[in-house]
N, CA, C and O atoms as a GROMACS GRO file, in nm:
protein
  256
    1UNK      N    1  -1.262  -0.991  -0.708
    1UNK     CA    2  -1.121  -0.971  -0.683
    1UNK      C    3  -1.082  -0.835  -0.739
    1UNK      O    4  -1.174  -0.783  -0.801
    2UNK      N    5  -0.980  -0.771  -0.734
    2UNK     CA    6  -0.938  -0.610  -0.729
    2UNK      C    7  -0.792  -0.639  -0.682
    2UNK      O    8  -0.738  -0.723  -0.610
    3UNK      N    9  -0.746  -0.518  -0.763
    3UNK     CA   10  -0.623  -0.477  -0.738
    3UNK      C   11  -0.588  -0.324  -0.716
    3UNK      O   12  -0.536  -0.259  -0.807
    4UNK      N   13  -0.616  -0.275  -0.606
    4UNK     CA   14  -0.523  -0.135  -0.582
    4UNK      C   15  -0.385  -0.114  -0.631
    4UNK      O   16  -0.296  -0.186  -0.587
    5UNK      N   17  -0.357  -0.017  -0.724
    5UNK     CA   18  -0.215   0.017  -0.700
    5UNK      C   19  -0.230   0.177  -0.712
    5UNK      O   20  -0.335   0.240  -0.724
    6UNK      N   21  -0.098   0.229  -0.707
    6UNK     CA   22  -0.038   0.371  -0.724
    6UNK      C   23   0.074   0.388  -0.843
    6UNK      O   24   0.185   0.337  -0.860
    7UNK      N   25   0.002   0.473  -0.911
    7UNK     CA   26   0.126   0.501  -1.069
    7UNK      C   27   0.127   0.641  -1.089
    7UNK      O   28   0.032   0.717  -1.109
    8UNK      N   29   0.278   0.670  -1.081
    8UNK     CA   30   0.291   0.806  -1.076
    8UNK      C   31   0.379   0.808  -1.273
    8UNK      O   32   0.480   0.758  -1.323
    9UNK      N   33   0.273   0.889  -1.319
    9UNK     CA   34   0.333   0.921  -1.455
    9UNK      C   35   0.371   1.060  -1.497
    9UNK      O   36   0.295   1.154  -1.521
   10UNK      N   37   0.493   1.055  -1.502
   10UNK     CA   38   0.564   1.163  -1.536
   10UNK      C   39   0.519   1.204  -1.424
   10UNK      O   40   0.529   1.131  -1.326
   11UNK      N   41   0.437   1.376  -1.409
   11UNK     CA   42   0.482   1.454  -1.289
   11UNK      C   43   0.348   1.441  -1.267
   11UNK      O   44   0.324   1.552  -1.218
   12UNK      N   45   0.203   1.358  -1.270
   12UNK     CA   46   0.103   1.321  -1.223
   12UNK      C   47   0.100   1.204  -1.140
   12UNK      O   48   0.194   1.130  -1.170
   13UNK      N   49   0.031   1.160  -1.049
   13UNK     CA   50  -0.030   1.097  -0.937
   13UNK      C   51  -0.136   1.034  -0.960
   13UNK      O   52  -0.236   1.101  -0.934
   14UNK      N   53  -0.169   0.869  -1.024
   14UNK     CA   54  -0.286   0.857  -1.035
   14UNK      C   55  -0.320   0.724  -0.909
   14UNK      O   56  -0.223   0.665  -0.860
   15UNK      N   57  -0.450   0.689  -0.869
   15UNK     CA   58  -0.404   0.542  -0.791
   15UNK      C   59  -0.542   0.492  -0.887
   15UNK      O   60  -0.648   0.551  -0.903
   16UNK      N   61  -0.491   0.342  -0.951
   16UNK     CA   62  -0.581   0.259  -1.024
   16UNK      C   63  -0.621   0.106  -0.993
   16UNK      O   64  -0.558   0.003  -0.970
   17UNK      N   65  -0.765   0.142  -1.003
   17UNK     CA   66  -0.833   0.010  -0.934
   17UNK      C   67  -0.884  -0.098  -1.021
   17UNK      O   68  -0.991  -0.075  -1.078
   18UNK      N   69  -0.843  -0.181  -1.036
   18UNK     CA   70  -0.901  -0.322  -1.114
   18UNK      C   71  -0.963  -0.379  -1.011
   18UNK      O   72  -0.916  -0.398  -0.899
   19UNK      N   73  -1.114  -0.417  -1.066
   19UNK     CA   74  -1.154  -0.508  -0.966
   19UNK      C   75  -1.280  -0.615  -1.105
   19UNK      O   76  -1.332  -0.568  -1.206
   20UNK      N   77  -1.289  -0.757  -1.054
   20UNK     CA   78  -1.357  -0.794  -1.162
   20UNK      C   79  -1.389  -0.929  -1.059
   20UNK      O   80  -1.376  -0.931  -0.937
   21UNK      N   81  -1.450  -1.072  -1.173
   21UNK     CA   82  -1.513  -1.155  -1.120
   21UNK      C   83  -1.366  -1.272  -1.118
   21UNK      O   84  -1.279  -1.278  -1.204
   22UNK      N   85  -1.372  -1.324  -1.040
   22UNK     CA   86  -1.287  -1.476  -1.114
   22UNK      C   87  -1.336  -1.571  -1.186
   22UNK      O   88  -1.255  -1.640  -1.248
   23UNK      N   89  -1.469  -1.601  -1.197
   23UNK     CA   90  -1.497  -1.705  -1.290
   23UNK      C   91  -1.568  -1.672  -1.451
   23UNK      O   92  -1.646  -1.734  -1.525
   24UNK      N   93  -1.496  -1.542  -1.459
   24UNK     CA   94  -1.510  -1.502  -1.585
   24UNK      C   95  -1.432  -1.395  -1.596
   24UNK      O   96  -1.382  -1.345  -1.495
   25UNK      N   97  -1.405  -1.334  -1.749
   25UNK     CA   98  -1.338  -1.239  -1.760
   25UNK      C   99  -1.374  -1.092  -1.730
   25UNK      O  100  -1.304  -0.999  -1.770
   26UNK      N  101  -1.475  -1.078  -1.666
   26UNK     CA  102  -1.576  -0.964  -1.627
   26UNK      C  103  -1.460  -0.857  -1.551
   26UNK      O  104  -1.450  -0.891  -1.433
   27UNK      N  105  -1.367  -0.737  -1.584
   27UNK     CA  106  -1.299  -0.678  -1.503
   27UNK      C  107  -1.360  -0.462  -1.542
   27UNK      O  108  -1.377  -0.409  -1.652
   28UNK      N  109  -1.371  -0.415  -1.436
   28UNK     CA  110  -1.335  -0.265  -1.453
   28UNK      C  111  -1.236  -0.213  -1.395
   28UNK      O  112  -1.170  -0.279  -1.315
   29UNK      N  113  -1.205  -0.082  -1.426
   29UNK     CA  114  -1.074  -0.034  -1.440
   29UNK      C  115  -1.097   0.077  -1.372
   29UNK      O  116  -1.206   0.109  -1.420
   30UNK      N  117  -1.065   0.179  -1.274
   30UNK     CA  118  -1.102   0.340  -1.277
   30UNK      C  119  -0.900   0.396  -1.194
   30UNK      O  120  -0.825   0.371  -1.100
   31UNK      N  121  -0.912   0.478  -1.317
   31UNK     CA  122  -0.829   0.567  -1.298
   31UNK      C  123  -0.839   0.711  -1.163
   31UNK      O  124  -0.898   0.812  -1.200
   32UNK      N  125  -0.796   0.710  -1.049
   32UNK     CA  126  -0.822   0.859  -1.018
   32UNK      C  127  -0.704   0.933  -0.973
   32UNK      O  128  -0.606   0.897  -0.906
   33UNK      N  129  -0.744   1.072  -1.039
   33UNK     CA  130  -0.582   1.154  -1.002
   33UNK      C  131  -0.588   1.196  -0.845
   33UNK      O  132  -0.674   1.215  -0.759
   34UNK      N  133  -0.484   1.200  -0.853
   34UNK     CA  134  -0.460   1.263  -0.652
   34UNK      C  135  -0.317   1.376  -0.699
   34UNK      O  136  -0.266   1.414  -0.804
   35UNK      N  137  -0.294   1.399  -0.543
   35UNK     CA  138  -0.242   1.539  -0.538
   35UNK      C  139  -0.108   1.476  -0.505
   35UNK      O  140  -0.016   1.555  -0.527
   36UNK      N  141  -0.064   1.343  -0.454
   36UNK     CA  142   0.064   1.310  -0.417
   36UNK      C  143   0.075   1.154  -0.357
   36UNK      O  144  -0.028   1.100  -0.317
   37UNK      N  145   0.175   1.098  -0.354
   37UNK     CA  146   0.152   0.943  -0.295
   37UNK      C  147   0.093   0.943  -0.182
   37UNK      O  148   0.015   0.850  -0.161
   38UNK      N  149   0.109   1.027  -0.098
   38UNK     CA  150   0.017   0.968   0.049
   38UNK      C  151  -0.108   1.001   0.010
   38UNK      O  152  -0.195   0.922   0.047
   39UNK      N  153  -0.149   1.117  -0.069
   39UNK     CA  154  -0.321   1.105  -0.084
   39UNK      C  155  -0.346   0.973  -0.187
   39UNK      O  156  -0.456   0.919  -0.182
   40UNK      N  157  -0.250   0.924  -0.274
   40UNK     CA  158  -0.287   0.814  -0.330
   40UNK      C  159  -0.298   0.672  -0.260
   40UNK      O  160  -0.379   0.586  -0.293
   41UNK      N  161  -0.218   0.664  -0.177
   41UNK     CA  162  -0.227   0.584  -0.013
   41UNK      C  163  -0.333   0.601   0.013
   41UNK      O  164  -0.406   0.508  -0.022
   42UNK      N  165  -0.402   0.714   0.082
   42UNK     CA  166  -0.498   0.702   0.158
   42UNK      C  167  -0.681   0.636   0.074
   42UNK      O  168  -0.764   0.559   0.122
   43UNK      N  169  -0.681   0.711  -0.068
   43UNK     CA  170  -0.781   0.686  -0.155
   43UNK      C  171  -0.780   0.516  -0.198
   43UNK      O  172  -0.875   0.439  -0.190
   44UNK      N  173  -0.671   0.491  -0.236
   44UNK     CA  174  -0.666   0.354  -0.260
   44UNK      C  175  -0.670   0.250  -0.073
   44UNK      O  176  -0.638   0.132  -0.092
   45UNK      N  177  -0.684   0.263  -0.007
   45UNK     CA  178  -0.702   0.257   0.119
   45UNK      C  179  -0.851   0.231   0.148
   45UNK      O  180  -0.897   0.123   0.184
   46UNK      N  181  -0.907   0.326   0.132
   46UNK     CA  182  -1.032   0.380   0.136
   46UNK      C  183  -1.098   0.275   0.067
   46UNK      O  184  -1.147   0.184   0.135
   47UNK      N  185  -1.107   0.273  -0.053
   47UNK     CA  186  -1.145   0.223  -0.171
   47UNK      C  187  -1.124   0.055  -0.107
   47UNK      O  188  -1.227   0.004  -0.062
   48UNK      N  189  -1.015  -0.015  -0.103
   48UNK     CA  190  -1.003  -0.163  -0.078
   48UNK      C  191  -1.126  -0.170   0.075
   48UNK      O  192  -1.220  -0.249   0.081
   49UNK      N  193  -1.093  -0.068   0.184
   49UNK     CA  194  -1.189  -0.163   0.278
   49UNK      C  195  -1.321  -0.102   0.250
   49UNK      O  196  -1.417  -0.144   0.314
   50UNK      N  197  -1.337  -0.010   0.165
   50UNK     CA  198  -1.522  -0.032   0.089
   50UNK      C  199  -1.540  -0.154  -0.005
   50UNK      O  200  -1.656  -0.184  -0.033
   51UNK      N  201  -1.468  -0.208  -0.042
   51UNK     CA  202  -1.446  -0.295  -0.122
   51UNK      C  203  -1.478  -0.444  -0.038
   51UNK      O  204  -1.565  -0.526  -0.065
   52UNK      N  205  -1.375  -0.447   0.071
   52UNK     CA  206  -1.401  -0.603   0.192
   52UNK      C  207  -1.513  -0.562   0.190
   52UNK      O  208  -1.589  -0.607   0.104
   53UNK      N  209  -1.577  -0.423   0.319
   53UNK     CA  210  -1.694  -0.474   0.323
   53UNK      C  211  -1.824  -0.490   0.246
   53UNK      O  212  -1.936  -0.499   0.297
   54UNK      N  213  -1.803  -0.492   0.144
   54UNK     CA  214  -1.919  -0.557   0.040
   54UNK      C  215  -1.912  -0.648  -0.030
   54UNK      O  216  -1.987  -0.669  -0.126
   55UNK      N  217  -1.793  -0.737   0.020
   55UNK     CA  218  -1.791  -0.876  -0.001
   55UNK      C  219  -1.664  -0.902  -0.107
   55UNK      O  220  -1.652  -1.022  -0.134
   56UNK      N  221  -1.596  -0.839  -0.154
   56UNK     CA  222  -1.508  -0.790  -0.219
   56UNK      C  223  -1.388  -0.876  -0.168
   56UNK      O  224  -1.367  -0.849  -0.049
   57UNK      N  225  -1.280  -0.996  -0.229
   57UNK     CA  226  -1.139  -1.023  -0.198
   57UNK      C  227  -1.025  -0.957  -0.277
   57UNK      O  228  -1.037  -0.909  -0.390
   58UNK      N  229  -0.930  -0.961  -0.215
   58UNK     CA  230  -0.803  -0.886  -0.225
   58UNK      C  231  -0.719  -1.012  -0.298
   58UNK      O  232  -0.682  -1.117  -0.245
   59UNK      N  233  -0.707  -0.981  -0.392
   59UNK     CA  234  -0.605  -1.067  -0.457
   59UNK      C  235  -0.478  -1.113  -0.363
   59UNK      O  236  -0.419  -1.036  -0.288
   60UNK      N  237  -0.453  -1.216  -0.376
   60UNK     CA  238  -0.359  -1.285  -0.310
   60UNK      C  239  -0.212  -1.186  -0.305
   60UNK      O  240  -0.133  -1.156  -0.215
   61UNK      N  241  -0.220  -1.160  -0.428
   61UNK     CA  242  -0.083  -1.078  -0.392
   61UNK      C  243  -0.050  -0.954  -0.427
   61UNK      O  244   0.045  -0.894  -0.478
   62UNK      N  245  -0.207  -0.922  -0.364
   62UNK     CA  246  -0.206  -0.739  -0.289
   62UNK      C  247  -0.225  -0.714  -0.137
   62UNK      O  248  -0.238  -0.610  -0.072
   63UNK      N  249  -0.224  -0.879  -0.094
   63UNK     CA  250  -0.238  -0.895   0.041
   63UNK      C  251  -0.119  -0.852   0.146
   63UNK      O  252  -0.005  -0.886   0.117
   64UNK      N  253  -0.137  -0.789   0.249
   64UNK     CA  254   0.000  -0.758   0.352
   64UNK      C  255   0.010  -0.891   0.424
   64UNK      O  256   0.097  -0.910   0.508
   0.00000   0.00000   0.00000
């Protein structure tokens, strides 16, 4: 399971990915900077459907 989001701090752009196991507390974290919300859109984008296809679920409520 994983969670994409986008956090803009102060006058930086970062989009941060949690992704870990559910039947344990097993989680990583990666921070990456971008240049503006739509490149943080697009990277975190990117990132979730490399994520499906390797078997990877989307937390229930990061789902559209």
């Amino acid at each position: 399971m994983f969670k994409p989001s986008n956090v803009i701090v102060s006058d930086k752009t970062i989009t941060i990915v949690a992704w870990g196991r559910r039947d344990n507390d097993f989680q990583q974290w990666r921070m990456i900077p971008v240049e503006s919300r739509a490149q943080a859109d697009q990277v975190a984008a990117k990132i979730v459907d490399r994520k499906i296809r390797r078997g990877y679920l989307v937390s229930s409520d990061q789902q559209k």
